[in-house]
N, C-alpha and C positions, 0 to 999 in steps of 0.2 A: 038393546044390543051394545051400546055405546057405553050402559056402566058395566055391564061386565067387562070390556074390553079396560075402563077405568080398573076393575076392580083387579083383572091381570097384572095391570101395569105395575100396580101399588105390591102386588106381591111379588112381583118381580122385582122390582125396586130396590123391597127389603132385602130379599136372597143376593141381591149383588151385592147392598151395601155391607150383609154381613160376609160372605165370599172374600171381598177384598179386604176386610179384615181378616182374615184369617188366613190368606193367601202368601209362601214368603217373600223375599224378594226379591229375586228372581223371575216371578210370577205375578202377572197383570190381569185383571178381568175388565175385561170391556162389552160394550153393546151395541148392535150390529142395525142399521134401519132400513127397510125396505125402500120400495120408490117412493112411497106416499107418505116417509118420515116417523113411520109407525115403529115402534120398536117392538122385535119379535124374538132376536135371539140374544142368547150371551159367547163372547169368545174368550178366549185364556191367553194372556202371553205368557212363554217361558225363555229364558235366556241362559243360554250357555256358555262359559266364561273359554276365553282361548285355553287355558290350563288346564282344562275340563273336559269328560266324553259324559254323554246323557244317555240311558237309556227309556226308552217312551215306552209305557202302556196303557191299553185300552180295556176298560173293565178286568184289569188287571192278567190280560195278556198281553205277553212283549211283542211289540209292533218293529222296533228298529232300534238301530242306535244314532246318536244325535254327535253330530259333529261343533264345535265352535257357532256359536249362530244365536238370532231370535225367532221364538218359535209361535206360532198363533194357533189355535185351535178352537171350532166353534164347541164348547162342551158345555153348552145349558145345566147338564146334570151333574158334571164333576165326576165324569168317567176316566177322565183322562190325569196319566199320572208321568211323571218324570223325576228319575234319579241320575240324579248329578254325582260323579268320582271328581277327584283333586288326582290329576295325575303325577303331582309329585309324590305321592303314597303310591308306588306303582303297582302294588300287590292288589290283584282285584277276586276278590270273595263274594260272592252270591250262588243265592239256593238255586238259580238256574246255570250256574255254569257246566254243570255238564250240557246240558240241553242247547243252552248257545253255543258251546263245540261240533253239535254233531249237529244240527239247522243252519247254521250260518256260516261255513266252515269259510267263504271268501271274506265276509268283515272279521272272523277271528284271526287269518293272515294279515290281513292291514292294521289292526289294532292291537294286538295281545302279542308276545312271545309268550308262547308254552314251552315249560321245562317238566320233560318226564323222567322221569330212570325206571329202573326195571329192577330187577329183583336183587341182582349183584353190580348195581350202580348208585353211586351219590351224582350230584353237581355243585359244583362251586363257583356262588351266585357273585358274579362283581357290577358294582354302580360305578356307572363314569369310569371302569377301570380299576375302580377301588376292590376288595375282598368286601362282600356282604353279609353271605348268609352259604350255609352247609344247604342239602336238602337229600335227605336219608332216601333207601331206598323204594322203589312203589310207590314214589307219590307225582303228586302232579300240582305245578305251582304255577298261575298264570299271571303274566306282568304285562301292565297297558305298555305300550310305546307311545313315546312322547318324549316328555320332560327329563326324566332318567333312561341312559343311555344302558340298560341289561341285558350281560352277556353271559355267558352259563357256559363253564366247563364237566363234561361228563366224564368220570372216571369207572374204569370196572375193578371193581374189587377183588375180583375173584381171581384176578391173576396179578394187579400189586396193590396192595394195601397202604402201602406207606403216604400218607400226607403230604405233599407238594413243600417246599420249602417255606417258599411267602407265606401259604395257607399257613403252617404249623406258627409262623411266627406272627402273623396277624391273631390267629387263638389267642394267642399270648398274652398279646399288648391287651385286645380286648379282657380277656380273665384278670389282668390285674388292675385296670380300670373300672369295672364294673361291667363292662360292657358283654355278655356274653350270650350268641348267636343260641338259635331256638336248639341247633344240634350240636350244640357243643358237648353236650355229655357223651355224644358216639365217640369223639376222641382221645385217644389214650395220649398222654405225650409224656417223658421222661429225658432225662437229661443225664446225660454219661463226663461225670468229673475227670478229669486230669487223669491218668495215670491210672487208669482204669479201665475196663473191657464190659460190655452190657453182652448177654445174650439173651436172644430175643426168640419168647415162647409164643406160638399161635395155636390154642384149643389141645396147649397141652407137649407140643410137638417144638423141639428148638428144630427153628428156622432161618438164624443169621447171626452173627456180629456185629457186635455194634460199638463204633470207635468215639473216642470225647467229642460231646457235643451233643445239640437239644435235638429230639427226634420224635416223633409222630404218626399216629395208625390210626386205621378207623378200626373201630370197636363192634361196626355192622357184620351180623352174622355171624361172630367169633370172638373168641377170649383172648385178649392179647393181653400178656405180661412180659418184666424184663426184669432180669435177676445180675447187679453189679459184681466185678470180683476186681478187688485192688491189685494190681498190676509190681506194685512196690515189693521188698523185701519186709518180711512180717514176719514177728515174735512171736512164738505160745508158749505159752505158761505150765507147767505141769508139773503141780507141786504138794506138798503132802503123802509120800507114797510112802505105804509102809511093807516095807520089806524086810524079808529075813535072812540074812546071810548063811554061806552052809554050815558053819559053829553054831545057829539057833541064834544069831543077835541082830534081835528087832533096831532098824535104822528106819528112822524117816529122811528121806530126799526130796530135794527141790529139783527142777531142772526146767534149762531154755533152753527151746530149740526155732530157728530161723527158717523160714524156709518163702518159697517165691513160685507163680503161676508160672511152667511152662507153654502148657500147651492146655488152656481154661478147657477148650472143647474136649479134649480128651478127659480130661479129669473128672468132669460132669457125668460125662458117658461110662467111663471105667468105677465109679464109687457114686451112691446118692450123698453123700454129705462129706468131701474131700479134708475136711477140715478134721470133725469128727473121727473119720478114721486114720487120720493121721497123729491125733491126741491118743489112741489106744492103740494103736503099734509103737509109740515114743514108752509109751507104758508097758508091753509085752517087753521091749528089747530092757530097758533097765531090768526089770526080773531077773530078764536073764544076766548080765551084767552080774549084780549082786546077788539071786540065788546062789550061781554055782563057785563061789569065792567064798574066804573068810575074811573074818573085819581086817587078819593084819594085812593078809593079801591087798586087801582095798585101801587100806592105811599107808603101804607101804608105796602103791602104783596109784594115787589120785586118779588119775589122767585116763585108765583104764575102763571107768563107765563110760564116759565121754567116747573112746571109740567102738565100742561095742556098739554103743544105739545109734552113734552115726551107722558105722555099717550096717545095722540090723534096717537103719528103715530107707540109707541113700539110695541103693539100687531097688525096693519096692517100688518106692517114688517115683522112679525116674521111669520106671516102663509106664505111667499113668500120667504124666505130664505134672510132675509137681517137683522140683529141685530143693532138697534140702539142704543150704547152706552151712549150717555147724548145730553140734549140739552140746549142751555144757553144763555143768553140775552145779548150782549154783553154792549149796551148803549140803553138809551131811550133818544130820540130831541124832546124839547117840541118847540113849535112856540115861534116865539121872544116877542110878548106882552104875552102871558101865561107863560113867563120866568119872567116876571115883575110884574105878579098877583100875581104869586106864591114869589117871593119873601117879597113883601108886606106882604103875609099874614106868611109869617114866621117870617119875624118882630115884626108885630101886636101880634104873638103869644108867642113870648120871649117876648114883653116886656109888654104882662100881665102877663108869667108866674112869671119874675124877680117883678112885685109889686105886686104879690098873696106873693111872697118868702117872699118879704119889710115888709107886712101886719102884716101876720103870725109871723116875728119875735118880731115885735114891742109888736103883744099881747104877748110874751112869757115873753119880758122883763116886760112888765104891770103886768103881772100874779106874777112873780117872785119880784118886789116890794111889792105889795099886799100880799104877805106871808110874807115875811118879818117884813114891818109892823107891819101884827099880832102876830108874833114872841114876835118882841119887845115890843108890847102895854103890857104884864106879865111879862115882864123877865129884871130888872133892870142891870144885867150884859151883855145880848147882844147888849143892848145900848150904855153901855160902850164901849163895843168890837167895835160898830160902828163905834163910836168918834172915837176912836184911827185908825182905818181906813181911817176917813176921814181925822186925824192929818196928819197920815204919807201919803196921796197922796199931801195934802194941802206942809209939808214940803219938800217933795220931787220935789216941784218946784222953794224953795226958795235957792238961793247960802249962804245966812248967817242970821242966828237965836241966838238972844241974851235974854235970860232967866234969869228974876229978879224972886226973891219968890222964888225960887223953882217948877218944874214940876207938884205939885199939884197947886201953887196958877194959874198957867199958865189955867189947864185946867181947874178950878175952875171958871175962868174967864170969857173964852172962853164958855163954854157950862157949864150951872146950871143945876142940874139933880134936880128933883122934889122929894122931899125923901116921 
């Protein structure tokens, strides 16, 4: 009787000594003696750190949860099993957490917040205060109490969608540090520039305005987009057109036209592509401009395209929320032999105007001798006066003049006046 009982003990022995090898730290095996000093059983210690909750189980059914403490157990066979969490990772995951919800529902109140939403709900998970984590809709996220203080705001989507400020700007920070939360892809965020107007689509449908400045959706359960429109005064271009005036002569035209958002929402709603259609009535109204003209007409009134396509597109515009500010011609291409007609005839036409000019003067000077004349054929002093006019142009081309008789026999000479 006495070697078997030897023969126990040695096998016993072994199994503790290898047991405590392999036991971790936390965990102690020890041996238990009767009154007569006989050693019969093995116990376990376990110790759970203050920072720490434990759950215990027995042939691996959960028995309880373990608070701060050291634990002893007699477990000979190493039935007994204990898991240890770091409650500073407060997110707690195991294959029994439904089961510990709905068996232990008084320790899941002392220890756990549960965060649920529902089908048109997120929450937005903050630590100490801080923004932490999104958490989409239908799920359920359970966080120990302890160490981190988490608090959970629930939003319902289904009546406003828009992302909370902080939130939107915490995304943020996070996305450009690397840092980004498990549901960050549910949000949409977009940023409305200066001087500019966002409208804001949901599954298709505009449902807002949106003023400069960073802005934010959740993307749960629907398609949210935002389509900017510059607020400023803006150019368009529309150039190359080739058009035929009523004479049959092919001109190509350039043209700018200015024009600025009055009223974005209407615009959107009255036309799909506000821009586009405004590029192809700038192009109807020139047509008409130069169809119904000829080149000189056009030559002659510049200025006349220019109001035509204003008119033609200011007051279409204006019932659809779009203000055309001015429209302008920028060049007219004539074809290369209508470059050379034209210049011909601008020739031709200087150089009848410059001998209409030659004409006219010649009769002015005829006119103006012809008075003269009669002037003089009465008046025996203005003839005088002539002569001596014509002396001093005649002397003023001579370098030397020698004067016998005197001044009167000279012009006595020269010209006999008939007394």
């Amino acid at each position: 009787m006495q070697g078997i009982h030897r023969l126990a003990a040695v096998e016993a022995a072994i199994r503790a000594r290898s047991s405590v090898a392999k036991a971790p730290a936390p965990e102690r095996a020890g041996r238990v003696r009767d009154n007569r000093g006989v050693r019969v059983m093995f116990y376990r210690v376990f110790t759970v750190l203050k920072h720490e909750r434990g759950l215990l189980f027995k042939k691996g059914d959960f028995i309880r949860f373990l608070d701060p403490g050291t634990y002893r157990f007699i477990d000979p066979l190493y039935r007994v099993r204990v898991e240890r969490f770091d409650l500073a990772e407060p997110v707690f995951k195991h294959r029994l957490a439904d089961f510990i919800l709905k068996a232990y529902p008084a320790d899941v109140e002392r220890l756990f917040n549960v965060v649920e939403t529902g089908a048109n709900e997120v929450a937005v998970i903050y630590k100490d205060g801080r923004f932490a984590d999104v958490i989409g809709p239908e799920r359920r996220v359970i966080y120990w109490k302890g160490v981190v203080d988490v608090t959970a705001q629930v939003i319902n989507i289904a009546e406003e969608f828009v992302v909370p400020a902080r939130v939107a700007k915490a995304l943020t920070l996070d996305t450009q540090h690397g840092r980004v939360p498990i549901d960050n892809h549910a949000v949409y965020q977009r940023e409305v520039p200066d001087a500019h107007l966002g409208l804001l689509y949901a599954d298709g449908e505009l449902v807002g305005e949106l003023q400069p400045g960073l802005h934010a959706f959740w993307k749960y359960n629907r398609a949210v987009g935002v389509e900017l429109y510059d607020l400023r005064v803006t150019q368009v271009e529309v150039g190359g057109q080739e058009i035929l005036t009523k004479d049959k002569v092919g001109l190509r035209i350039n043209l700018t036209a200015t024009y600025q958002f009055a009223d974005v929402v209407k615009a959107v709603k009255a036309v799909k592509d506000p821009l586009d259609y405004l590029y192809k009535e700038i192009q109807f109204g020139l047509r008409a401009a130069v169809g119904t003209r000829t080149l000189d007409a056009l030559l002659e009134d510049k200025g006349v395209v220019d109001r035509v396509v204003f008119e033609h597109v200011q007051e279409k515009f204006a019932d659809i929320g779009i203000a055309v500010r001015g429209v302008g011609v920028k060049d007219i291409i004539l074809p290369g032999e209508m470059k050379q007609i034209l210049a011909k005839v601008v020739e031709a036409e200087k150089a009848a105007q410059a001998n209409v000019i030659r004409r006219r003067e010649e009769t002015n000077a005829t006119r103006a001798l012809l008075n003269t004349a009669k002037v003089m054929e009465d008046n025996p002093i203005a003839v005088r006066l002539k002569e001596l006019e014509a002396l001093e142009k005649v002397t003023g081309k001579i370098g030397k003049l020698a004067v016998y008789g005197g001044l009167d026999g000279v012009l006595d000479d020269i010209v006999r006046i008939k007394r």
